[in-house]
N, C-alpha and C positions, 0 to 999 in steps of 0.2 A: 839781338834782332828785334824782339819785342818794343825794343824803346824806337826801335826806327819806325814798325806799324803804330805807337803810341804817338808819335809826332805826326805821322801822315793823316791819322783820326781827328789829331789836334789842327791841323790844320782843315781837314773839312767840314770841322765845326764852327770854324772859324769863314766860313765860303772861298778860301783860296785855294781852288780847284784844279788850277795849272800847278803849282806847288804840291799840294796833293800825290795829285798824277805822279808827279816826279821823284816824290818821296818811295809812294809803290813801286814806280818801276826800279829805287835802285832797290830794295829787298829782291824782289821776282832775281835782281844778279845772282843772288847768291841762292833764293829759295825760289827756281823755276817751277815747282810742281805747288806751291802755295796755292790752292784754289779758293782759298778764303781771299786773299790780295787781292786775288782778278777779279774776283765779284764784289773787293771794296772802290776797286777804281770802276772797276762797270759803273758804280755808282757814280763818283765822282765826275766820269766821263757825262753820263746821261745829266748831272744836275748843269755841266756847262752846256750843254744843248748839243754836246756830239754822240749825236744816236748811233753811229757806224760803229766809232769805236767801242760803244758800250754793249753794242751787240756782241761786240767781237769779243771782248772780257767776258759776259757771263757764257758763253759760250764755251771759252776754253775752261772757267770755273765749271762746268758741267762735263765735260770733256776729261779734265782731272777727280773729279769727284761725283759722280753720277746719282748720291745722294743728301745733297748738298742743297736744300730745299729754299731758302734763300734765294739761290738763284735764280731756281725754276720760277718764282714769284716774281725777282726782277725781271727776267726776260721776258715772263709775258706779257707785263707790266706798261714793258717798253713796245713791245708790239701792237699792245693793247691801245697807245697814246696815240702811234702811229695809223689806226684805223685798221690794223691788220688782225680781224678778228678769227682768222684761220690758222695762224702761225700761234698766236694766244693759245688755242685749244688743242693744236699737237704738241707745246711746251708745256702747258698744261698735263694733258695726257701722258706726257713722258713722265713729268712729274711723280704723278700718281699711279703710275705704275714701277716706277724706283722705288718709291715710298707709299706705299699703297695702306698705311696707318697712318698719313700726312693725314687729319682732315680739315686744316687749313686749306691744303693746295685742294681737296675735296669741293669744298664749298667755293675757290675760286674759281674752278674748272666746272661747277655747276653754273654760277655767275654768267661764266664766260657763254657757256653753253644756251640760257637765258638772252643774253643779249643776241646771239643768232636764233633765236628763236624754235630751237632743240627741247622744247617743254619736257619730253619724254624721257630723255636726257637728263635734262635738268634736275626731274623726279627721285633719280635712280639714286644721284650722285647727293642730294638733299637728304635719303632717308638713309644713304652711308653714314652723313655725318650727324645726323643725331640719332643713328643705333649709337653711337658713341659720346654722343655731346648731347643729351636728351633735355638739358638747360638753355641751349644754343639759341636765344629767345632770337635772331638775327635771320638763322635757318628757317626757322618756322614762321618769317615776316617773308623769305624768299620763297618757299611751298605756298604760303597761301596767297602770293600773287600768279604764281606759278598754276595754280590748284586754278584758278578767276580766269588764267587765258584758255585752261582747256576745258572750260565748262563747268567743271565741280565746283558749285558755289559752296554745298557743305560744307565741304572737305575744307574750301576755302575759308571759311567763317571757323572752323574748328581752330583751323591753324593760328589764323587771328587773334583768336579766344584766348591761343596758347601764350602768345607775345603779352599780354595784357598784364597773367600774373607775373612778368617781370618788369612792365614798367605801365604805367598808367598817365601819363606825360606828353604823348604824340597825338600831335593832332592828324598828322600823314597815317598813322596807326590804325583812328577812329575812323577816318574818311576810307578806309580801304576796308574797312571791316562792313562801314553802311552800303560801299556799292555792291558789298558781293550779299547784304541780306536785301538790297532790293533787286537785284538780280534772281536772287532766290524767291522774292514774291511778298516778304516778310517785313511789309512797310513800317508798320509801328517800330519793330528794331532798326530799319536804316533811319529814321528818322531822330530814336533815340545817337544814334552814334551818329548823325549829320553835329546836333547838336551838342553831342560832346565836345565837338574836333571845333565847333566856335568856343566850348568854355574852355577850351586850353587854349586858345590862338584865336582872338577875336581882330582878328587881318586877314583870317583863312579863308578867302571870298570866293574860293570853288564851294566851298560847303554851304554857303548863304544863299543860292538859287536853288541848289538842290536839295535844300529842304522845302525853301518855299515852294516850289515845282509839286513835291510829293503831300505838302498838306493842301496843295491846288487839286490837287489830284483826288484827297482825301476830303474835301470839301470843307476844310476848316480854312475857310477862309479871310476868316480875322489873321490868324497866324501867317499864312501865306503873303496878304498884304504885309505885314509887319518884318517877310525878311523881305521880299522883293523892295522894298520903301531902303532895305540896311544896304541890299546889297548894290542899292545904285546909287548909294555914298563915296561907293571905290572908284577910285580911276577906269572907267570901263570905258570902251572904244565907242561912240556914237551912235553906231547902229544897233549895237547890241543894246545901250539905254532908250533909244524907241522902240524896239522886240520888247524891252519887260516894261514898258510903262504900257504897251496896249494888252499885255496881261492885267496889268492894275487896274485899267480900263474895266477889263471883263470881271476883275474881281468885284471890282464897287458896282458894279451894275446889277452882279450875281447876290451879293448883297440886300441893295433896295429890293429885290425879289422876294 
C-alpha cells in the first residue's frame, strides 16, 4: 500500500492533482480510517482550488485522528485564505488543546488571535511558546509588535532587542524597533534604528521621512533636508511630494536664520 501513497506523493509533486486525488482515494478502499491520506488529498484538493472538498478531508483527518496536527494547520490555513478568521481560531484552539505541547499550532493560534486583534490573547499563547522555544527569535518579532499595539513600548523594544541577537539583516526589524523607541520618547535610538533599516535596504522609503521628520523635530537640519531631498527620489504620489517640499521650504529658511 505504501507504493500506492508513494505514487500519489509523486504525482502531487508533479501538480497532477485530479490524478492525485484519485490515487488517494483508491488507498482510502482499502485503508478507510487513514487519516494521514485525507489530510494529503485535503492538500491536493485545496492546491486545485476546491476549498469544499478540502474542508471535508482535513476534517475527517481530524475526525480519525484528533491528534494529527498537520491537519489542524491545514484547516485553518484554509479557513484562514477564505477570510474566515473565526473558524481559523476554534481549529486552531482545538488544536492546541489536543496537543497542548504543539507550540507550532501555539504560535499559529497566537498569529491568528493577532490578526483579530485579541492582543491579550495573543500574549498568553506567545509566552507559552517561548517558555518552550526561548530561541524563537519569530515569537519575540510577534510579542514585540503585539507588546507596540497595547502600549508597552518597553516591553516592545525589549522584544525587539531579542530578534536582533539572531539576525541583524531586517530592515522591517530596525524600522519596528525605531517606532516603538520613538513612541517610547527615546529619539536618538529611533533615529539610530530609522537609519539602520536604510543601510540594510536603501529602497526602504517609509524609514526616509521618518527620520527626516525626527531630526526636523531635533533641529538638525542639515540632515533633515538630506533625507527629505532622498526621500522624494521614490515614486511618491503628488501630493505628498508638495507636503515635503514645503517642509524643505521651512528647512532652508530655518536655516538662513
Amino acid at each position: 500500500m505504501s507504493e500506492k501513497i508513494d505514487k500519489a506523493m509523486e504525482l502531487f509533486k508533479e501538480g497532477k492533482y485530479k490524478e492525485c486525488i484519485d490515487a488517494f482515494s483508491s488507498v482510502l478502499e482499502t485503508e478507510p480510517d487513514n487519516a494521514d491520506v485525507y489530510n494529503n488529498m485535503g492538500v491536493a484538493y485545496s492546491c486545485s482550488g476546491d476549498s469544499e472538498h478540502a474542508l471535508n478531508c482535513y476534517t475527517k483527518a481530524i475526525e480519525l485522528d484528533p491528534e494529527l496536527a498537520q491537519a489542524y494547520i491545514n484547516l485553518s490555513d484554509l479557513y484562514f485564505k477564505n477570510g474566515d478568521i473565526a473558524s481559523t481560531i476554534g481549529t486552531l484552539q482545538r488544536g492546541s488543546y489536543e496537543l497542548e505541547n504543539n507550540l507550532i499550532l501555539a504560535h499559529l493560534l497566537a498569529r491568528a488571535y493577532i490578526e483579530d486583534q485579541r492582543y491579550e490573547d495573543a500574549v498568553v499563547e506567545l509566552e507559552r511558546v517561548l517558555d518552550g522555544q526561548p530561541e524563537n527569535y519569530d515569537a519575540y518579532y510577534d510579542l514585540g509588535h503585539v507588546c507596540f499595539e497595547l502600549g508597552d513600548y518597553e516591553s516592545a523594544i525589549s522584544n525587539f532587542e531579542n530578534v536582533l541577537t539572531y539576525r541583524e539583516d531586517s530592515e522591517l526589524l530596525y524600522y519596528a524597533l525605531a517606532q516603538a523607541y520613538e513612541a517610547n520618547n527615546e529619539i536618538d535610538k529611533a533615529i539610530s534604528n530609522y537609519l539602520k533599516a536604510i543601510a540594510v535596504n536603501d529602497k526602504f522609503i517609509l524609514a526616509y521621512k521618518k527620520v527626516a521628520i525626527l531630526f526636523m523635530a531635533r533641529n538638525d537640519y542639515e540632515d533633515a533636508l538630506e533625507y527629505f531631498e532622498d526621500y522624494l527620489e521614490f515614486d511618491i504620489p503628488q501630493e505628498e511630494k508638495d507636503s515635503v517640499n514645503k517642509l524643505i521650504e521651512r528647512i532652508k529658511n530655518a536655516i538662513k536664520l
